[in-house]
C-alpha positions as a printed NumPy array, in Angstrom:
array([[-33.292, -43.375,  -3.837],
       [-34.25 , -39.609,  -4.008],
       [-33.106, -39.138,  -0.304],
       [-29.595, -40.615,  -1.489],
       [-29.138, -38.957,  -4.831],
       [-29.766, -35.525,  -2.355],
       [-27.213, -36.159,  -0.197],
       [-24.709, -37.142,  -3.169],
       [-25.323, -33.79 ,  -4.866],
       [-25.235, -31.688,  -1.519],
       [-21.861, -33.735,  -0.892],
       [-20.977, -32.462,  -4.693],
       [-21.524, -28.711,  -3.331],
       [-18.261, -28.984,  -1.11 ],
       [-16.091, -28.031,  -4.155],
       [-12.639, -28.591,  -3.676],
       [-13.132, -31.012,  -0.029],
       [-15.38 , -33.278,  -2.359],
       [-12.554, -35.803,  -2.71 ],
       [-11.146, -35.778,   0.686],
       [-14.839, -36.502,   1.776],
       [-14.78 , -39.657,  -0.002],
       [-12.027, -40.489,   1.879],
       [-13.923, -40.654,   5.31 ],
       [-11.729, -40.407,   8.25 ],
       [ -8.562, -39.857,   6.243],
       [-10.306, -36.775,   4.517],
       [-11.311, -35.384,   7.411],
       [ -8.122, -35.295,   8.776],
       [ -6.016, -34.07 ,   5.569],
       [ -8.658, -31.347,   6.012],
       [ -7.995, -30.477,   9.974],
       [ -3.818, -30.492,   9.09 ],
       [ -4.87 , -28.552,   6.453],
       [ -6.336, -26.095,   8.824],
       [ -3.619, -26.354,  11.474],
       [ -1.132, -25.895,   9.033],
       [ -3.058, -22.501,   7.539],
       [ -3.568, -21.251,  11.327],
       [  0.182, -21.887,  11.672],
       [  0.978, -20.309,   8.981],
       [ -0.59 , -16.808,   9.76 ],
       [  0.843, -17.04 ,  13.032],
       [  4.253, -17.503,  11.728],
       [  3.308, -14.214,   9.384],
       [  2.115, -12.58 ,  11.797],
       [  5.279, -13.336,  13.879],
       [  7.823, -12.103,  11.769],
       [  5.978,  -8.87 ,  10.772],
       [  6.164,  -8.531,  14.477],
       [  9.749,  -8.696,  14.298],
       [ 10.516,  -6.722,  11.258],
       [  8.407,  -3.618,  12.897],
       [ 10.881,  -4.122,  16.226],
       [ 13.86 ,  -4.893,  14.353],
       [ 13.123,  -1.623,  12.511],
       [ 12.336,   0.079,  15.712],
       [ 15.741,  -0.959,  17.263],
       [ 17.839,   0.125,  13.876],
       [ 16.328,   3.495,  14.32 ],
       [ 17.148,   3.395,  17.514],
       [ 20.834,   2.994,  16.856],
       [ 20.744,   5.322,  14.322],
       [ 20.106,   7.906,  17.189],
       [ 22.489,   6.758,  19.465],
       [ 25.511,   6.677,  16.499],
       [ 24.226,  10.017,  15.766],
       [ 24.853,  11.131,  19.303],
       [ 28.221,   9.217,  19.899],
       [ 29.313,  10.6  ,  16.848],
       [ 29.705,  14.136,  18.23 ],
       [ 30.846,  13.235,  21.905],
       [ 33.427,  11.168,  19.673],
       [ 34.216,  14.433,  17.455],
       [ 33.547,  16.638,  20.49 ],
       [ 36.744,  14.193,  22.037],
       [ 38.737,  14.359,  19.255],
       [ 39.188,  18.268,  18.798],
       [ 39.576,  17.816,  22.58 ],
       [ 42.424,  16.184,  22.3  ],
       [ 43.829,  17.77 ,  19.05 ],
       [ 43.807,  21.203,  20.996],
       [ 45.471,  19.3  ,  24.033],
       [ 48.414,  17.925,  21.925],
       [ 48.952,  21.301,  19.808],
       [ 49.115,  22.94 ,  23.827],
       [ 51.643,  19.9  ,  25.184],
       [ 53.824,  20.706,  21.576],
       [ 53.489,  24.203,  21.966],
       [ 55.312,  23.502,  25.616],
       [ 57.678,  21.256,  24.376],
       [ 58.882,  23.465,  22.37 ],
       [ 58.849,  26.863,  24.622],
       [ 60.916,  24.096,  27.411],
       [ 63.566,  23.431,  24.906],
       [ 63.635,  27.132,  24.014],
       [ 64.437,  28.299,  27.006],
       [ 66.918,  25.702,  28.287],
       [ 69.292,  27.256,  25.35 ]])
């Protein structure tokens, strides 16, 4: 009975698994889903920090390209504001000199 009564107390030492130990078979498997489910659950973590960093990577990434199609864009724009002030300043010299 000593043998026994050692084995029930070392099976008391598993804390928080004691009662899915008394379960036998079922335990033990409660306890590996358990442990899939944890491993899956730092990989999905672990995933989507992943992404965050690269979604973060690629909005900083815009950033720089709106920052350099801005200017072409406003580099465009006066282009084409001096072009029409030029076309309206012949325009007007044309129907200037036809009178």
């Amino acid at each position: 009975m000593t043998f026994l009564s050692m084995i029930f107390l070392q099976a008391q030492s598993f804390g928080v698994f004691e009662t899915l130990t008394q379960y036998g078979a079922l335990g033990v498997i409660v306890l590996g889903l358990g442990a899939v489910l944890w491993y899956m659950l730092k990989r999905q973590l672990a995933s989507e920090d992943e992404l965050k960093k690269k979604v973060d990577d690629l909005q900083k990434e815009l950033n720089g390209y709106i920052k350099t199609d801005a200017g072409k864009v406003q580099s465009a724009l006066d282009n084409n504001t001096q072009a029409l002030k030029d076309l309206r300043e012949i325009i007007i010299m044309s129907k200037g000199s036809r009178k």
